[in-house]
C-alpha positions as CSV (number, residue, x, y, z in Angstrom):
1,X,185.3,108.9,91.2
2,X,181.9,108.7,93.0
3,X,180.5,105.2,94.4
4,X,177.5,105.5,91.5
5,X,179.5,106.6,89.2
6,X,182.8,103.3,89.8
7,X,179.5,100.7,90.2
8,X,177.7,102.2,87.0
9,X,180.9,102.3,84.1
10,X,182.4,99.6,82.7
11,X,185.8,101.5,81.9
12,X,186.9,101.6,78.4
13,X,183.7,99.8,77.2
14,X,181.8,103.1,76.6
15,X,179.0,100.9,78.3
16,X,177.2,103.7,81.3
17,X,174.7,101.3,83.3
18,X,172.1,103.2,84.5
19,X,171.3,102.6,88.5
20,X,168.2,100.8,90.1
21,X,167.0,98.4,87.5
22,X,167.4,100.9,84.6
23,X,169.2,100.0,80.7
24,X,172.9,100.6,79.7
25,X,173.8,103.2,77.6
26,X,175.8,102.1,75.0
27,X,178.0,104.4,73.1
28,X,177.4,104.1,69.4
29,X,178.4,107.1,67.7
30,X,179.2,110.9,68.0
31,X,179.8,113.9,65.4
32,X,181.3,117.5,66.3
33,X,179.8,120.4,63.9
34,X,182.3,122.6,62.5
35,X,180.0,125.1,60.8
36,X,177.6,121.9,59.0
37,X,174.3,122.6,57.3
38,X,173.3,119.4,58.5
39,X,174.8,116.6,60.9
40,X,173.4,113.0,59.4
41,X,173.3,109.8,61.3
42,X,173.1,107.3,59.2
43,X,174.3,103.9,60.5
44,X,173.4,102.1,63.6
45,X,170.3,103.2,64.1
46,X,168.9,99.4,63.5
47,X,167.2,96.6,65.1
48,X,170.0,96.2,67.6
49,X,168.1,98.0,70.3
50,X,164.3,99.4,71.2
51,X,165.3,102.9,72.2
52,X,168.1,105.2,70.6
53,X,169.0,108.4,72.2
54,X,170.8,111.2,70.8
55,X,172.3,114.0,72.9
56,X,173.5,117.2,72.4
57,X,176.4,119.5,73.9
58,X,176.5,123.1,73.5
59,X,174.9,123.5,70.1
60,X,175.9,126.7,69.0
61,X,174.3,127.7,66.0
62,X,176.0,130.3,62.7
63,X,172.8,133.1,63.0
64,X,171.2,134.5,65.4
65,X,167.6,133.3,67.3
66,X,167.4,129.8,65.2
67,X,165.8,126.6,65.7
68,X,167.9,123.3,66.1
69,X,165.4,120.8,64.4
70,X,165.4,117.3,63.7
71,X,163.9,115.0,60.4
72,X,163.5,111.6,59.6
73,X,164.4,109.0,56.9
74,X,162.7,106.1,56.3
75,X,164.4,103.7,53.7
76,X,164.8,106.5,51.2
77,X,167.8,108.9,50.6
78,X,165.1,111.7,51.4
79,X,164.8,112.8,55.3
80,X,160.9,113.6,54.7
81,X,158.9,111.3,57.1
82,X,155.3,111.7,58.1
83,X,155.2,112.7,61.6
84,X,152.7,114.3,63.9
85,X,154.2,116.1,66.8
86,X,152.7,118.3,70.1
87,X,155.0,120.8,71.5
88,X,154.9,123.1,74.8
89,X,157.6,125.7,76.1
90,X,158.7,127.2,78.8
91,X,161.0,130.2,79.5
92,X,162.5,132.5,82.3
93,X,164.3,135.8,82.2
94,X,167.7,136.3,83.5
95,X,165.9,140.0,85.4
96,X,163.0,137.7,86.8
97,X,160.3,140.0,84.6
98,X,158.7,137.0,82.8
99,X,157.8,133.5,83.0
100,X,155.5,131.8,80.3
101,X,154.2,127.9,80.2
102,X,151.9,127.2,77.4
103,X,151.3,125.2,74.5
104,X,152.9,125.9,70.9
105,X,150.6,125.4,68.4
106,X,152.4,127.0,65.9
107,X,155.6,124.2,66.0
108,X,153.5,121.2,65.4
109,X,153.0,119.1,62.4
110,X,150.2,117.7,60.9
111,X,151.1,114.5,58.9
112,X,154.1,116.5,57.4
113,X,157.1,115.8,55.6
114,X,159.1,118.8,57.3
115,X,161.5,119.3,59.5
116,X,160.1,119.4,63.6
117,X,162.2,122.3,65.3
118,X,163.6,120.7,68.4
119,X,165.2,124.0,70.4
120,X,163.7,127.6,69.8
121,X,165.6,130.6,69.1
122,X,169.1,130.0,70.0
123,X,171.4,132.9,70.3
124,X,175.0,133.0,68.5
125,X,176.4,135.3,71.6
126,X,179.7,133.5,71.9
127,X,178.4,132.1,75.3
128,X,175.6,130.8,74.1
129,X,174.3,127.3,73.0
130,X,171.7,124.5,73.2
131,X,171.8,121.5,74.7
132,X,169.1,118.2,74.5
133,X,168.2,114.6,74.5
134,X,166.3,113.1,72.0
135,X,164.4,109.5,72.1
136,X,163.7,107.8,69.2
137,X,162.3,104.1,69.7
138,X,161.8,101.0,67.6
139,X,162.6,102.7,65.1
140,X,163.1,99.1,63.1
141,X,159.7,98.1,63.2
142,X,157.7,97.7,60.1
143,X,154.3,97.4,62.2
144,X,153.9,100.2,64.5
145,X,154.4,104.3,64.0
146,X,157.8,105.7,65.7
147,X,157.4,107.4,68.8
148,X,160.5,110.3,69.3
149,X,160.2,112.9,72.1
150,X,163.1,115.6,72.8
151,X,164.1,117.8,76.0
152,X,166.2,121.1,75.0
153,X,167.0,124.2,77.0
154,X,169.0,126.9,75.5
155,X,170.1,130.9,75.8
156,X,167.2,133.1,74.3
157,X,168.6,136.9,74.6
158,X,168.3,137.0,78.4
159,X,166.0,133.7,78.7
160,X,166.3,130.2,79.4
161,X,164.2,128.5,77.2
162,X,162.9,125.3,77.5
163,X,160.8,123.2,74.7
164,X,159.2,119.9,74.8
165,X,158.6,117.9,71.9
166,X,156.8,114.6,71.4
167,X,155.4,112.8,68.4
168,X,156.1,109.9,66.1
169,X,157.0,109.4,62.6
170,X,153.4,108.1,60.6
171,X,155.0,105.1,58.4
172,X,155.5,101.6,59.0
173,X,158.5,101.5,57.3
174,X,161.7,101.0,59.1
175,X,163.3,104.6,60.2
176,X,166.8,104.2,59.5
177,X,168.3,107.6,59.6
178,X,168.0,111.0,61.3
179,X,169.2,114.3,60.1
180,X,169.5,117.4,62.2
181,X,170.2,121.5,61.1
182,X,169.3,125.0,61.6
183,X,166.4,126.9,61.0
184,X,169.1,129.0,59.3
185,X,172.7,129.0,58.4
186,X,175.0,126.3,60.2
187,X,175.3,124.4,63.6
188,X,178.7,126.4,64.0
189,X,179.6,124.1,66.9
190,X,178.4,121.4,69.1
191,X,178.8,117.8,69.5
192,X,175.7,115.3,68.9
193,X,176.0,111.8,70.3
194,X,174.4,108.4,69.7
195,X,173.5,105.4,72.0
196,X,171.2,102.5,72.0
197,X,169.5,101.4,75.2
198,X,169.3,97.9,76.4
199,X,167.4,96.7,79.1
């Protein structure tokens, strides 16, 4: 075991302290798809701590080119928060032919209900899969909106594709579960995890 990794982990605790003044990661939860419409955390995402982050191993979705997205609830039994959301791309081809940066206008919301796709176009090749972090924090607070931003990468034909995504959730009602699915059919496999930060 590496010197940062033995300082860092608290064995058996599930508690990973991050290095150099940085929060510990603690373990709260985690779900492995089997061919689920939709994967649904619904319990400890609280007032326990100001930043929850999910993370995701090899998503690998039932159809082919679909978007992993995420929603939001917000006391109800409906996942249909407001949010507003900004997203940019970027992608790469496995021949070195192409390379695009830009802006995605077309994957934002507007104060809407709807889902907010999180990783573009993942291919059901049996190699390939998505993986991502997602932030969601305070989500508790009955004062202020509910800031989320998410990192993905996954296998696009012959591309990497990367897509950033950042917005919050436009209610000052407590967000105390998040639902995530496919743009189409099922996450076939994968494994989502939760923790809460503390500082």
């Amino acid at each position: 075991m590496s010197g940062i990794i033995a300082q860092n982990t608290l064995d058996n605790s599930g508690l990973i302290k991050a290095p150099a003044g940085g929060g510990a990661w603690n373990f709260i939860s985690k779900q492995t798809a089997s061919a689920d419409a939709t994967i649904d955390f619904t319990s400890g995402i609280d007032s326990t701590y100001k930043e929850y982050v999910f993370t995701f191993i090899d998503i690998h979705p039932s159809g082919d080119l679909t978007d992993l997205q995420v929603n939001f609830r917000d006391g109800s039994t409906a996942y249909d928060a407001i949010k507003t959301t900004a997203v940019f791309r970027t992608y790469a081809g496995e021949a070195d032919d192409e390379a695009i940066l830009g802006y995605n206008a077309s994957w934002d919301l507007a104060q809407s209900t709807g889902v907010q796709l999180i990783s573009h176009g993942i291919d059901n090749d049996n190699d390939s899969c998505a993986v991502a972090t997602l932030h969601l924090f305070n989500p508790s607070s009955t004062t202020f909106v509910k800031h989320f931003m998410s990192v993905s990468n996954a296998m696009n034909g012959t591309y990497t594709h990367q897509n950033f995504v950042a917005g919050y959730c436009n209610v000052t009602a407590a967000i105390d579960g998040v639902q995530f699915s496919m743009s189409s059919g099922t996450i076939d496999s994968g494994q989502i995890s939760l923790y809460g930060i503390s500082s």
